[in-house]
C-alpha positions in Angstrom: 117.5 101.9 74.1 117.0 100.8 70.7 113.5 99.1 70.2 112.2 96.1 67.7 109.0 95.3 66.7 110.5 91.8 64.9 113.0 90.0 66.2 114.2 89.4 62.6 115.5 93.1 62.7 117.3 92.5 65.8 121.1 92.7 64.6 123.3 90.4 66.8 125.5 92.2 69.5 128.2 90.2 71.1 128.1 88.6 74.7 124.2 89.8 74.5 122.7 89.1 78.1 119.0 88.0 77.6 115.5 88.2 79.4 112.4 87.2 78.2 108.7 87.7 80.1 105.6 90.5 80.0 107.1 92.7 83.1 103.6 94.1 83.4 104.1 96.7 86.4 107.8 96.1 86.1 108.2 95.8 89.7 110.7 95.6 92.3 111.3 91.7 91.6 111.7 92.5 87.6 114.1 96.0 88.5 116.0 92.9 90.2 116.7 90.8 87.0 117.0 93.6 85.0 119.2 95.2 87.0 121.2 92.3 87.3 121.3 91.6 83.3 122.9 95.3 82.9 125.4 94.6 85.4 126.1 91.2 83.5 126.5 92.9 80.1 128.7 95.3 81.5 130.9 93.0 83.3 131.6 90.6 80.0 131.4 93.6 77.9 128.2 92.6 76.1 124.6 94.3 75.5 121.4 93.5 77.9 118.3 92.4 75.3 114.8 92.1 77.0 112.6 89.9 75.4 108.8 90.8 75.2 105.5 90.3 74.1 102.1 92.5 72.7 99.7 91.8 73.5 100.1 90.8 76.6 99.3 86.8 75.9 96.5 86.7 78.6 94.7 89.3 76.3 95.1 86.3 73.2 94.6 83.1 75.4 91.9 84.1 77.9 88.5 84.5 77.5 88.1 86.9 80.2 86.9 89.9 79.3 87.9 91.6 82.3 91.2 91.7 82.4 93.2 95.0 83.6 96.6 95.0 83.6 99.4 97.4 86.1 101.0 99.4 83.3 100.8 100.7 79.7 103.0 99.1 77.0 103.9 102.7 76.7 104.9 103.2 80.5 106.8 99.6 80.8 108.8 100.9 77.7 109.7 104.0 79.6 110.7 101.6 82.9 112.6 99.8 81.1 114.8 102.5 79.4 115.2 103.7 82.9 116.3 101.0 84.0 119.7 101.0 81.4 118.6 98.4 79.0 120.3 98.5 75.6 118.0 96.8 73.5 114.1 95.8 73.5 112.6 93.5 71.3 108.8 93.3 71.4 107.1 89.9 69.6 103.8 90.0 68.6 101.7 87.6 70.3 99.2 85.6 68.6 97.6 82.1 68.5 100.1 80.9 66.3 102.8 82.0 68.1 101.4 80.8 71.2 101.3 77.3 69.9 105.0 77.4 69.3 107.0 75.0 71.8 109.3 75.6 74.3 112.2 74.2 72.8 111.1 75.6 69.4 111.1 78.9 70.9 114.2 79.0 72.1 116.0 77.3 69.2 114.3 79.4 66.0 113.6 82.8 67.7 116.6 83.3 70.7 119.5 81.5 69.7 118.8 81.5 65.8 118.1 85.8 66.0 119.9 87.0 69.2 122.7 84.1 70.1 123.0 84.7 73.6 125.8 84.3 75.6 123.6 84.4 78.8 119.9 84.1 79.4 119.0 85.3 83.3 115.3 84.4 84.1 113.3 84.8 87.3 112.9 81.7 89.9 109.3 80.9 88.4 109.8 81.7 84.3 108.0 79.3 82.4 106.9 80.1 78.6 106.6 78.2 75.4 103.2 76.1 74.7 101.3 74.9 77.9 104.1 77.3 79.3 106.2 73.7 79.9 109.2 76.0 79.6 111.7 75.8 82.9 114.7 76.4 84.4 115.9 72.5 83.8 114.7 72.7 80.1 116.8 76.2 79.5 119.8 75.2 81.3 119.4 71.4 78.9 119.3 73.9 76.1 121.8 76.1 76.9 124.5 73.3 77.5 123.0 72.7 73.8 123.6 75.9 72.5 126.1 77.5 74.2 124.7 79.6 76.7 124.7 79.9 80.2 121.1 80.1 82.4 120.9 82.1 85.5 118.2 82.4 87.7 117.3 85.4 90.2 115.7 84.2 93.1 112.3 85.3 94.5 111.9 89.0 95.8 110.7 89.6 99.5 110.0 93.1 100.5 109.1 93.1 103.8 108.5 89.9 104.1 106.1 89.9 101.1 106.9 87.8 98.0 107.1 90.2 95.0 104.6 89.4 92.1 102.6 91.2 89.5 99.4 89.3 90.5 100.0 90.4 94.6 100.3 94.1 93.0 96.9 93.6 90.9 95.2 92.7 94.3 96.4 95.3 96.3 94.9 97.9 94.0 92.0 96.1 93.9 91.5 96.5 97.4 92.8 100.0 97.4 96.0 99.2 98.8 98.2 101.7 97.8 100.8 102.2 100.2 101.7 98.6 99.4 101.4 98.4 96.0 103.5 101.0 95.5 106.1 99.4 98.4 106.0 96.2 95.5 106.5 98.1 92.5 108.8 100.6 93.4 107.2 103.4 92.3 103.8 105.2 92.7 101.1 103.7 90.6 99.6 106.0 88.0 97.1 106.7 85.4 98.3 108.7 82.1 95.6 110.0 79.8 93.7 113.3 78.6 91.6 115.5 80.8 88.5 115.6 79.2 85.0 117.7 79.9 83.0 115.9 83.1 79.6 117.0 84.3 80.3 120.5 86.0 79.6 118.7 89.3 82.1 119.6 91.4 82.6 122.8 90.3 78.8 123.6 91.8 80.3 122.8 94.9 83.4 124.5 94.9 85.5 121.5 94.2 85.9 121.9 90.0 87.6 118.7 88.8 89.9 117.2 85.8 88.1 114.5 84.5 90.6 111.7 83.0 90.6 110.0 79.8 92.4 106.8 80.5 95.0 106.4 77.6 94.9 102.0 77.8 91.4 100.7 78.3 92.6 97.5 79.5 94.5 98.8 82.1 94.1 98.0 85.6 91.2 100.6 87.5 91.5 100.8 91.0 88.9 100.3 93.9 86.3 103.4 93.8 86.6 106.2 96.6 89.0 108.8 97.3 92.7 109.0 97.4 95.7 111.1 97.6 97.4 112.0 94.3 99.9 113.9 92.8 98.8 115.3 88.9 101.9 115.7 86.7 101.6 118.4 84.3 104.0 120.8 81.9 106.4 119.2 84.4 105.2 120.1 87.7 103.6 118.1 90.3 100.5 119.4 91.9 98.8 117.5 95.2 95.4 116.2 94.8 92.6 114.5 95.6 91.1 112.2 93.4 87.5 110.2 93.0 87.0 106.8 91.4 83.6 106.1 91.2 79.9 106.5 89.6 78.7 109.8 92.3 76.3 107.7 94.4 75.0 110.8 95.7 73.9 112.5 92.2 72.3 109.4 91.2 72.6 110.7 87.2 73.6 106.5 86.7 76.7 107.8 84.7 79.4 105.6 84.1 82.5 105.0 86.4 84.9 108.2 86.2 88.2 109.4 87.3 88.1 112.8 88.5 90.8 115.2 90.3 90.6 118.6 92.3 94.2 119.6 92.1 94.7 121.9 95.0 95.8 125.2 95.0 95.1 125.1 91.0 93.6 127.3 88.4 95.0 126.9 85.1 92.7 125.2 81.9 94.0 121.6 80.9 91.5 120.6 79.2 92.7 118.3 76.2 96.2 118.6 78.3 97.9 115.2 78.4 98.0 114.8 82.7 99.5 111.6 84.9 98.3 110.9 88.5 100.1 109.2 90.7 98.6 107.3 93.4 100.1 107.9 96.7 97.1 106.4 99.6 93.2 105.1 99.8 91.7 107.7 102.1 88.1 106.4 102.6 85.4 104.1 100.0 82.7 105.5 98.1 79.8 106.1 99.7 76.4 107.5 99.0 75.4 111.0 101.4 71.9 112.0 102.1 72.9 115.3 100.1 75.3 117.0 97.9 75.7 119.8 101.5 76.6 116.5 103.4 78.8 115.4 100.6 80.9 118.8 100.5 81.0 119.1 104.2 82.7 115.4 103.6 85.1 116.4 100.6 86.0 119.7 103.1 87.7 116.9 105.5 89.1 115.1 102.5 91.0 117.9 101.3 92.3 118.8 104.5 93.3 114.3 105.0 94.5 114.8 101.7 96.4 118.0 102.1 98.6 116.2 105.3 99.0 112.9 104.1 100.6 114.5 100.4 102.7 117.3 102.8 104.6 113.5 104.5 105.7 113.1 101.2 106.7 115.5 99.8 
């Protein structure tokens, strides 16, 4: 997959089949369009081109300071190479280019830089300034410029409508099994393991502490889940804590630690991914740290069968 950081550089492919959005998660309803583009390109003997943005424009426009996105630009880069597209072009997103119109949009930067011969979009795309940008206005512009519009309909798996925003929540509220069931894939956090407090080695459970690689990505419900850790690649079963260890009551900040089972070797400063596979129970606070190992003792062995289904 060839890759561009300005759409300037882009140099024009014939019949080029074009997408344009964020694709944060790139989930089961984007793997749907972009599946379909490659098929497209293929078919009329053309290149798919995704169309991008970083950072993410709700990172520009909003003055939220919270928000926490599914995936790193790194790991939606990786998706989408999976997923057979030929070319990536990432714009940068600022104020200015935010206040660019729709039509504006599509005229100076798609058809003047890529000339597509198809642009396929998802059943609710909008973009452009105020996001007035639709299906009616690109098929009004394609007829202009000599493209065709397609749109892929909306995603139901199992009867849930597919979205970026439905994934966010379902982590949230430590949902995992359907998170996952939306995107496709497990939901993970890449990133170094870096030196905790000890604690769980004094009880026999010695952890990897992560280093989250993106700080605004999405960090799950605290408590305790089933994981696999990727590492030198091998996967390794898990059990991993999101929290702030109620029980020590040190008042350190939130962390993402992981007994890998059955494990010995030293990673630390190792680059490690953990994938999410279930929620097994919430944080909670014990009376004592005997009370909380006797509690991590029926974890592991939770752990241990619901990681043993899956594999």
């Amino acid at each position: 997959m060839k890759i561009y950081y300005d759409i300037e550089d882009f140099k024009k492919v014939p019949n080029a089949v074009v997408t344009i959005g964020t694709f944060d998660g790139v989930h089961r309803g984007h793997q749907e369009i972009l599946r379909n583009m490659v098929s497209r390109a293929k078919a009329i003997g053309g290149e798919s081109v995704v169309v991008t943005f970083y950072p993410h424009p709700r990172q520009v426009l909003s003055h939220d300071s919270g928000i926490r996105f599914i995936s790193t630009q790194e790991e939606k880069i990786a998706h989408l190479e999976a997923l057979g597209i030929d070319n990536l072009i990432i714009i940068k997103f600022t104020k200015e280019f935010a206040a660019i119109s729709s039509e504006a949009f599509i005229k100076d930067y798609i058809v003047k830089n890529i000339k597509p011969a198809v642009l396929i979009i998802g059943y609710d795309h909008h973009f452009g300034k105020g996001r007035t940008g639709d299906f009616s206005m690109l098929y009004e512009l394609g007829n202009q410029f000599g493209f065709k519009v397609e749109k892929i309909q909306e995603q139901d798996i199992d009867n849930v409508a597919v979205s970026s925003t439905k994934i966010r929540n379902f982590l949230a509220n430590g949902d995992i099994r359907h998170a996952n069931m939306l995107l496709g894939y497990e939901f993970s956090y890449s990133g170094k393991v870096v030196h905790g407090q000890q604690v769980g080695q004094k009880i026999g459970y010695p952890t990897a502490n992560l280093e989250v690689a993106e700080e605004f990505q999405l960090i799950e419900k605290p408590g305790v889940y089933a994981t696999f850790v990727d590492f030198d690649g091998h996967s390794y079963p898990a059990m991993t804590y999101i929290g702030k260890r109620p029980t020590m009551q040190d008042n350190r900040p939130q962390s993402i630690e992981s007994h890998i089972i059955r494990f010995d070797k030293d990673i630390y400063g190792k680059e490690i991914k953990l994938r999410f596979v279930d929620f097994v129970r919430e944080d909670i606070k014990f009376e004592n740290t005997e009370s909380l190992k006797q509690q991590i003792d029926k974890d592991k062995l939770n752990i241990i069968n619901i990681l043993n289904q899956i594999v």
